[in-house]
Backbone bond lengths (Angstrom), bond angles and torsions (degrees), N, CA, C in turn:
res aa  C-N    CA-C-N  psi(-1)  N-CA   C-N-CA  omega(-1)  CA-C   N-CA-C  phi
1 X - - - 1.443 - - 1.527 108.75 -
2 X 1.124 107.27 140.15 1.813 118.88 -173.88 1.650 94.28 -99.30
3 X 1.382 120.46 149.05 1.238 130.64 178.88 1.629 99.05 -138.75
4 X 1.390 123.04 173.11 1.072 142.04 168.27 1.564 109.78 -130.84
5 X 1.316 106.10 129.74 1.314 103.36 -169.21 1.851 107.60 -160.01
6 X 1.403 112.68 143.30 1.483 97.87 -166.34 1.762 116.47 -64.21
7 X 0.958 94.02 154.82 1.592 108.85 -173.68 1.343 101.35 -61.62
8 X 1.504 119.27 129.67 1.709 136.66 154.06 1.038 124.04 -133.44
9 X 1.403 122.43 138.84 1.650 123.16 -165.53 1.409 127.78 -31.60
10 X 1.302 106.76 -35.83 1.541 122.88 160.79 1.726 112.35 -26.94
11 X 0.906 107.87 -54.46 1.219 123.05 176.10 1.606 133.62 -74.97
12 X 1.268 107.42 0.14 1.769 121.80 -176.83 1.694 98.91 -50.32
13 X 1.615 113.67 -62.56 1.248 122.72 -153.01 1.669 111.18 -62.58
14 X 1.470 102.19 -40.31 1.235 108.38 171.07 1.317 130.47 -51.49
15 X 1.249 101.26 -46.66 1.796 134.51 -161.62 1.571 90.05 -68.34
16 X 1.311 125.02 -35.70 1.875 137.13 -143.78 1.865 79.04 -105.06
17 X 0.680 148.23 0.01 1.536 142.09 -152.92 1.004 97.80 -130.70
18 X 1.696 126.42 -38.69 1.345 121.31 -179.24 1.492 143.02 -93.63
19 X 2.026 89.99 -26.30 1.697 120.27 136.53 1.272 116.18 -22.59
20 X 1.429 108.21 -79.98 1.461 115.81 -138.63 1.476 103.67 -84.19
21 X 1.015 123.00 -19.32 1.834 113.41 154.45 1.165 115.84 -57.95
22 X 1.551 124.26 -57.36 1.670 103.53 -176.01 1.068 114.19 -78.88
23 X 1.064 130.71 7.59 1.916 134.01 175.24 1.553 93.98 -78.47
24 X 1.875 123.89 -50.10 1.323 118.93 176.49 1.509 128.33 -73.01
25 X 1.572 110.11 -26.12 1.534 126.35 165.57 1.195 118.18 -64.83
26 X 1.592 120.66 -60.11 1.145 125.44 -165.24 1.661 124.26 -86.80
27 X 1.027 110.49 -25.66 1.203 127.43 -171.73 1.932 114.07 -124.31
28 X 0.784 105.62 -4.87 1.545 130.53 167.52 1.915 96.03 48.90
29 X 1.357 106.61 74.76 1.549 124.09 -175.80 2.170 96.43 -148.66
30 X 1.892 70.81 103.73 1.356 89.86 -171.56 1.794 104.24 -89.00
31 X 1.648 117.19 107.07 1.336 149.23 151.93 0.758 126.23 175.39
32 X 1.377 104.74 144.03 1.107 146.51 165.89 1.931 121.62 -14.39
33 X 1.131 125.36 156.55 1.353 133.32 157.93 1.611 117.23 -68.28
34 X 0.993 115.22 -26.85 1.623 129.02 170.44 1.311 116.17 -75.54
35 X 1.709 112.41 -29.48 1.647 102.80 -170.41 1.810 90.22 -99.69
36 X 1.452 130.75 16.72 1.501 124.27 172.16 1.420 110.78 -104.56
37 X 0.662 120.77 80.94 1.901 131.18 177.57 1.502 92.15 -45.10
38 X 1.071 107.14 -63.57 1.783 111.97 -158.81 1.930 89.42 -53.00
39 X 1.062 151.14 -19.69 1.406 145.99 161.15 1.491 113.12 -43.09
40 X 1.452 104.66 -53.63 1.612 109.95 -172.35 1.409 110.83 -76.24
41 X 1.587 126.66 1.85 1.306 135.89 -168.62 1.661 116.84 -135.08
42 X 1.066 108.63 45.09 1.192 138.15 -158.59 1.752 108.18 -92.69
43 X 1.937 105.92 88.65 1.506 83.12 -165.09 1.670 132.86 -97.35
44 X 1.069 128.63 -176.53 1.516 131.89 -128.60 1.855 64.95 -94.60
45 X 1.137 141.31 -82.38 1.218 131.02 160.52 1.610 136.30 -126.30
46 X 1.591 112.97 166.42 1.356 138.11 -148.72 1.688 99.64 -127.02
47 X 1.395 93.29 115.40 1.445 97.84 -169.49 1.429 135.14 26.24
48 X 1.261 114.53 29.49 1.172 135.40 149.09 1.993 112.72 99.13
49 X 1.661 87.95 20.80 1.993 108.77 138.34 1.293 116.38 -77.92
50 X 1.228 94.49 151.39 1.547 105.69 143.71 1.201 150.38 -86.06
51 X 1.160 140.96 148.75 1.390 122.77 159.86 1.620 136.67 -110.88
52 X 1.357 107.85 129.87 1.342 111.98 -160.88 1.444 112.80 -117.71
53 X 1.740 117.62 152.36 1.080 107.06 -151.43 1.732 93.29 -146.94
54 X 1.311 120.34 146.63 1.608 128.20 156.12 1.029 137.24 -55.00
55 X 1.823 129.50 87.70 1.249 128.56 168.47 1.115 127.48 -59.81
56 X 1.337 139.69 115.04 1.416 140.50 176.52 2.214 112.24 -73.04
57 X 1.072 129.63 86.94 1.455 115.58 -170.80 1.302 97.66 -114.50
């Protein structure tokens, strides 16, 4: 079951794994999750959104 649930650091690695394919699929921009820093810095919120993310359970 897929959930939606707000984003917590817990979740960086995942979140960076799931980015960086459609950044190389979709947009044909070849790197990696490792060469996006801004992935591992991913904040809890942005002008006063949130960010929410897909639990896989």
């Amino acid at each position: 079951m897929i959930e939606i649930r707000r984003f917590i650091p817990q979740y960086r690695q995942g979140v960076a794994e799931v980015i960086a394919p459609i950044a190389q699929r979709e947009f044909g921009v070849d790197i990696t999750a490792a060469e996006r820093p801004d992935l591992a810095n991913i904040p809890l919120t942005t002008a006063g959104s949130r960010f929410f993310s897909p639990v896989l359970e």
